[in-house]
C-alpha positions in Angstrom: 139.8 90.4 105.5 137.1 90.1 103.0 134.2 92.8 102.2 131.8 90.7 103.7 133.5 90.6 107.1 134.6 93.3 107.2 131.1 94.4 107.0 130.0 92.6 109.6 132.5 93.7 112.0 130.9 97.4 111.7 127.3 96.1 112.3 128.7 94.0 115.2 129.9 97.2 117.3 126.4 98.3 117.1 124.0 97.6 120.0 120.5 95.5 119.2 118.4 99.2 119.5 120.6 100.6 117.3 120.6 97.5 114.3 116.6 97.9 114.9 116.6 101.3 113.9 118.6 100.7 111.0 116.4 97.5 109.3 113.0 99.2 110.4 113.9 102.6 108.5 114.5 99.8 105.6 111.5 98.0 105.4 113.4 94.8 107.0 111.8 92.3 109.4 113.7 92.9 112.8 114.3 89.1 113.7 115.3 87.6 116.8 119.1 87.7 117.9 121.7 89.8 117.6 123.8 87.1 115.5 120.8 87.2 113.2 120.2 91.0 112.8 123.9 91.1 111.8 123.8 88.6 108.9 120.5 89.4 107.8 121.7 93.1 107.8 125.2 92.2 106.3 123.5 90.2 103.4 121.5 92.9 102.9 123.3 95.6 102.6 126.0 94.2 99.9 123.1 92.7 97.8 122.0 96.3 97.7 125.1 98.0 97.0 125.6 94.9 93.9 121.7 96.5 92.6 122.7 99.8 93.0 126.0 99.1 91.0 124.6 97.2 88.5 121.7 100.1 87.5 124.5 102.4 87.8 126.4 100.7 85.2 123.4 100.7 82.7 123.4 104.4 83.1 126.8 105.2 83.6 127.3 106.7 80.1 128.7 110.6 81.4 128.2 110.0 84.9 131.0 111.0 87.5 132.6 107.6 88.9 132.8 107.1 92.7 130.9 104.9 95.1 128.6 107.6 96.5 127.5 108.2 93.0 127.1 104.2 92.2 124.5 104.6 95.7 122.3 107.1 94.1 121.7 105.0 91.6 120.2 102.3 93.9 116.7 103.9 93.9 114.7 103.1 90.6 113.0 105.9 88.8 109.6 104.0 88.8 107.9 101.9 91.1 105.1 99.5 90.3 103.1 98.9 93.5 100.7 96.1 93.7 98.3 95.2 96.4 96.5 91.8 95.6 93.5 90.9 95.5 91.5 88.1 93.3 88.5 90.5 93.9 89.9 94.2 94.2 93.9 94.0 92.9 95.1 97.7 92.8 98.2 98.9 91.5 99.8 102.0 91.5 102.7 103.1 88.8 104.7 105.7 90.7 107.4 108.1 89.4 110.8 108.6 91.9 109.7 112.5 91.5 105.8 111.8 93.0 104.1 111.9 89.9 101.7 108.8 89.8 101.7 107.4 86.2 98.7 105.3 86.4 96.6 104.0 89.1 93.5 102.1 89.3 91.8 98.6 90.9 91.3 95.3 88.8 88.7 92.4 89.0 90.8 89.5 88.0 87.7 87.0 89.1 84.0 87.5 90.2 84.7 84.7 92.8 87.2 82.0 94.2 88.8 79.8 91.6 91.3 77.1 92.1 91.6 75.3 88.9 95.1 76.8 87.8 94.4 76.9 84.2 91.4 79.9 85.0 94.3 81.4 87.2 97.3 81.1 85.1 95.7 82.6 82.0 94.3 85.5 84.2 97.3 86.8 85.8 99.1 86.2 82.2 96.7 88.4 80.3 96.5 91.1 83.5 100.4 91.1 83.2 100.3 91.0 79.3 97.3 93.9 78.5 97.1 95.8 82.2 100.2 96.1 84.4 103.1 98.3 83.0 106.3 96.2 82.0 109.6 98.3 82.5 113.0 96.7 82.4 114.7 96.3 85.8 116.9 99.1 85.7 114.4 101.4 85.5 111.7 99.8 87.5 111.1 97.6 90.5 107.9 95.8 91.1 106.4 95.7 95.3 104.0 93.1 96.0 102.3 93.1 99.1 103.8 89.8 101.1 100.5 87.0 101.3 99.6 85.5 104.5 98.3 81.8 104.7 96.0 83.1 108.0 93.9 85.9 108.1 93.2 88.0 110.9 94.4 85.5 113.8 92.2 82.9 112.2 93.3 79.4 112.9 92.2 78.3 109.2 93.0 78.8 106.0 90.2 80.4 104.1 89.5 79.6 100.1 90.0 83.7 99.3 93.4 83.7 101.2 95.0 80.1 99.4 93.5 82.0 96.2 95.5 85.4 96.7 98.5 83.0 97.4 98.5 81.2 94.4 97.6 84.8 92.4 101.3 86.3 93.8 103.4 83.2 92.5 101.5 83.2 89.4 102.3 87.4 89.5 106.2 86.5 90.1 106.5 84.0 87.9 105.0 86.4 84.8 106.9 89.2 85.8 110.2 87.3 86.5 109.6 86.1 82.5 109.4 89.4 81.7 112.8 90.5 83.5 111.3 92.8 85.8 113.0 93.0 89.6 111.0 92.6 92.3 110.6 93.0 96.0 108.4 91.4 98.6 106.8 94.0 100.9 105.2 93.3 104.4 102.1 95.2 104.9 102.9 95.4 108.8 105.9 96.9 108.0 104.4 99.6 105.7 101.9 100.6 108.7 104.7 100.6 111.0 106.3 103.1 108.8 103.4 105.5 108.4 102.4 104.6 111.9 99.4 103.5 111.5 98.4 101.3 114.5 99.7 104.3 116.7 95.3 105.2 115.5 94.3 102.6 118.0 97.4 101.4 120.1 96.8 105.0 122.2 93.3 104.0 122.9 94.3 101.1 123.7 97.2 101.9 126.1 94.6 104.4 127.9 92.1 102.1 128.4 94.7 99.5 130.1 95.7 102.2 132.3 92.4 103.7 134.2 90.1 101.8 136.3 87.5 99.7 135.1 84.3 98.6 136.3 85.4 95.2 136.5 88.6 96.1 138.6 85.9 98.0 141.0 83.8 94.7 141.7 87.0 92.6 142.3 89.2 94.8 144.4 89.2 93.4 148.5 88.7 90.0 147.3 92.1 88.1 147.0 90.6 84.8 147.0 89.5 85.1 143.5 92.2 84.5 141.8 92.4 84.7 137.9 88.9 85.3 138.2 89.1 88.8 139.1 91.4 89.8 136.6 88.8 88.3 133.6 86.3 91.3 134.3 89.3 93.9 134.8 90.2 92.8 131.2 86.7 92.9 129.6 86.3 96.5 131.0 90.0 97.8 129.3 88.2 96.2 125.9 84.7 97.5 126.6 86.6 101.2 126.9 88.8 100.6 123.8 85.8 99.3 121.9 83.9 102.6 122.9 87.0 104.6 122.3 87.2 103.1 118.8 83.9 103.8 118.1 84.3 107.6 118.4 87.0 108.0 116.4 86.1 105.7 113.7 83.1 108.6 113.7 85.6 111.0 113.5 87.6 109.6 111.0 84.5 108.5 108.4 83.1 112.1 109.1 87.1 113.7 107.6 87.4 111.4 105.0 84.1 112.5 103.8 84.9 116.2 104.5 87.9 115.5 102.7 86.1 113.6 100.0 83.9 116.8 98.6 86.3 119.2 99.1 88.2 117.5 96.1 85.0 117.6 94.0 84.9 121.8 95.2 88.7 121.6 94.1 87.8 119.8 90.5 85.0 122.0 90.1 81.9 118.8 90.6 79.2 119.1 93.4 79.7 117.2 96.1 76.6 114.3 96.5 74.2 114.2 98.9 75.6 111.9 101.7 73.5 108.8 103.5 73.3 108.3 107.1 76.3 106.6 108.4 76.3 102.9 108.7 79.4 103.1 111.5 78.8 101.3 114.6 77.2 103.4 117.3 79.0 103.7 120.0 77.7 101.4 123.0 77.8 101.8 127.1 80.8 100.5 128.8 79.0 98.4 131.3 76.7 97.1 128.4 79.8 95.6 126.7 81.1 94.5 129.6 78.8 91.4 130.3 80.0 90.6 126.9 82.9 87.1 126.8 86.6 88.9 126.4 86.6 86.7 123.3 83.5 88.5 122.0 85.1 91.5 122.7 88.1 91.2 121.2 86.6 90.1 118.0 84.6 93.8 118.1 88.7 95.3 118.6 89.7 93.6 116.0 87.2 94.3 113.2 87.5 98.5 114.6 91.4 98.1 114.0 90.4 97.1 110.5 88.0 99.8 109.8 90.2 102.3 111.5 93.4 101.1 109.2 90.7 101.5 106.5 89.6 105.0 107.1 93.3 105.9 108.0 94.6 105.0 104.7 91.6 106.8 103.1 92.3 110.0 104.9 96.2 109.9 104.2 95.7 109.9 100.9 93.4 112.3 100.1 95.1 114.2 102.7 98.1 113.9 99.9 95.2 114.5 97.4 93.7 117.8 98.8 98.1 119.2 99.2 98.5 118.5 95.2 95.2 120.8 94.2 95.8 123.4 96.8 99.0 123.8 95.3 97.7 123.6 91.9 95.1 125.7 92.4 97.4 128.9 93.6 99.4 128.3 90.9 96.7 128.2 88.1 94.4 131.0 90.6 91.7 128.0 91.2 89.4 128.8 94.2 91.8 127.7 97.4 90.5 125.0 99.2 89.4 126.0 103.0 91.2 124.0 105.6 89.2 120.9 107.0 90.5 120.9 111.2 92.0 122.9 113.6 92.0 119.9 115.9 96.1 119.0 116.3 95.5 115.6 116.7 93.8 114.9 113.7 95.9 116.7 111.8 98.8 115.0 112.8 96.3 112.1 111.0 96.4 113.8 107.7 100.4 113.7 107.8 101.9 112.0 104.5 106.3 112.2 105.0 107.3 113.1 101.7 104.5 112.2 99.4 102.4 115.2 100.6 104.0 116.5 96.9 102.9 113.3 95.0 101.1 114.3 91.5 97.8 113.2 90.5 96.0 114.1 87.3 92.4 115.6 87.7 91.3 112.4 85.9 92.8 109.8 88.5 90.8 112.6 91.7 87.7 111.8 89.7 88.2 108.6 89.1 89.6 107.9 93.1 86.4 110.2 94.1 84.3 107.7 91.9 85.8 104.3 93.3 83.6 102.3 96.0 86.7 100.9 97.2 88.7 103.3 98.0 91.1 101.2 100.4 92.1 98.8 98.0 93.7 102.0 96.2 94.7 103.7 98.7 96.8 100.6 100.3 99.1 100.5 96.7 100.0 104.1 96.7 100.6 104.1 100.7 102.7 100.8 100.2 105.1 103.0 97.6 105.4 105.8 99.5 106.5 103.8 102.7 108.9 102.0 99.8 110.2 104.8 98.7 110.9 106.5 102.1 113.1 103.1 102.4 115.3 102.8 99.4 116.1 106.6 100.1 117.4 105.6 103.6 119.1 101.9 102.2 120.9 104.8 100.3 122.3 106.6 103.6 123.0 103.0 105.0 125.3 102.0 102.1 126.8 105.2 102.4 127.6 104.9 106.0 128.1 101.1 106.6 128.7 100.0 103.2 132.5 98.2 101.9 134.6 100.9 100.3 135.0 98.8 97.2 132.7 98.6 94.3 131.1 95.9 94.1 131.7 93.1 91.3 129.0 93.5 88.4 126.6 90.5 87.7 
């Protein structure tokens, strides 16, 4: 019986649930199918243990020999992590320790541009003069997966077919250069931070009370569909409002947090402007609103929430470097922010709350207008770290017994 198979034959005595958990605490794309989860997972799984073999090999020199150690070596030491963008492209260059090794948001182009000599030379000379190069061994290179729709949009927009062509152009530089790299699906990275759990309990709570609609509907059977339309705009009108407040709440941490890392730098924090947020609105108000109307206003809040999330995640990381630094090096120490439970359970980072950042790169983040763009990168190699440290406990427990054959 060969590796393969019998490899297979492990992941087939586990139940769907139970392949689920494994590929989600990977970073995989669940599928459809059982038969599928088990290839998928299968293929996988040896391609990893072949990477991990082959990096162990190029630092095998006075190493211990054994296929537990030949796993270990499977996580790089450096990740590059790139979110794109032909307007706002961030990267982050992160250590395997949590030390961030540069970090900061390009403007490859002031606008749209499709003529592929502009595009090529761009992305050759960002590659070339800005992005660290490391040799695959050492270092693997995430790009955040392109979509050709945006935001449920039936048509393909000139800035999405633009970011497209920038990540083949980005693959095909690096892949000249040797470096390794791995395709990374931003749903998947929220799903690992839990990110839309921000709005899906809103939303959940909203579906489940009484709305005004289902008030003027009830005792009248002969309506039909029609009665559940206005039972559907009031669960939206109350997510909507829902949204709104804690969109408030979130923009008023993220500035909280925002000046106490200019206290913890030693800088004065700015005078702050009214916030543009929306206010929120009456229920009944939004109500007489069309459900597609509606759910255009839910979708741009789950935007700005994932937007104020990410913000507040990281300098949530941030603020947990320079308390630490500062009771080590007898700095003021930075007062806490909230007492409120469940926004602190917001500010939770898994196991980059330890991540390193120089006091240039919190003056510089503190500095930046778009403060998502950077924040998405170092949130995407967190989540991709988190991964390739569990891929590690999956060889270990589901992996062949036999080393695998070196490229």
């Amino acid at each position: 019986m060969t590796a393969a198979a019998v490899l297979e034959t492990k992941l087939s005595k586990l139940k769907v649930a139970e392949l689920d958990a494994v590929m989600r605490d990977c970073g995989l794309t669940l599928g459809t199918g059982k038969a599928h989860k088990v290839q998928s997972l299968s293929a996988f799984i040896r391609a990893s243990q072949q990477l991990a073999f082959e990096r162990f090999q190029g630092h095998a020199s006075g190493k211990p020999h054994g296929l537990a150690a030949a796993h270990a070596s499977f996580v790089p030491n450096e990740v590059v992590s790139i979110d794109i963008g032909f307007r706002n492209l961030a990267f982050a260059h992160v250590a395997r320790s949590g030390k961030v090794l540069a970090w900061r948001r390009v403007e490859l182009l002031k606008e749209a541009a499709f003529e592929p000599w502009v595009l090529a030379s761009t992305v050759e000379r960002f590659v070339r003069d800005v992005l660290p190069v490391r040799p695959a061994l050492q270092c693997t290179y995430i790009i955040e997966h392109q979509r050709f729709r945006s935001q449920g949009s039936a048509a393909v927009t000139n800035s999405v077919m633009v970011n497209n062509l920038i990540e083949a152009l980005l693959y095909a530089n690096l892949r000249h250069a040797g470096a390794h790299i791995e395709a990374v699906n931003p749903t998947n990275v929220s799903t690992q931070l839990r990110i839309p759990d921000t709005w899906q309990n809103l939303e959940d709570d909203a579906q489940s009370e009484p709305s005004l609609g289902s008030k003027a509907g009830a005792g009248n059977p002969g309506q039909g569909k029609k009665s559940d339309l206005p039972s559907q705009n009031g669960s939206l009108a109350q997510t909507i409002v829902r949204m709104d407040r804690l969109l408030a709440e979130l923009k008023q941490l993220t500035g909280s947090q925002h000046d106490a890392i200019l206290q913890a730098l030693g800088q004065r924090a700015p005078k702050r402007r009214a916030s543009r947020s929306v206010e929120p609105r009456d229920v009944a108000e939004l109500q007489q609103q069309s459900t597609k109307q509606l759910g255009t206003q839910r979708d741009l809040r789950r935007r700005l929430l994932k937007k104020e999330r990410a913000v507040s995640l990281v300098q949530s990381s941030m603020l947990a470097f320079l308390t630490t630094k500062a009771d080590q090096s007898g700095r003021p120490r930075i007062p806490p922010l909230r007492d409120d439970p469940e926004l602190a359970q917001m500010l939770s980072f898994g196991s980059c709350q330890s991540m390193v950042f120089s006091d240039e790169m919190c003056e510089q983040f503190c500095a930046e207008k778009k403060k998502d763009d950077l924040c998405d990168c170092i949130i995407q190699a967190a989540a991709w770290y988190k991964w390739q440290h569990n891929v590690v406990d999956t060889m270990d427990q589901l992996g062949t017994s036999t080393e695998p054959k070196a490229a």
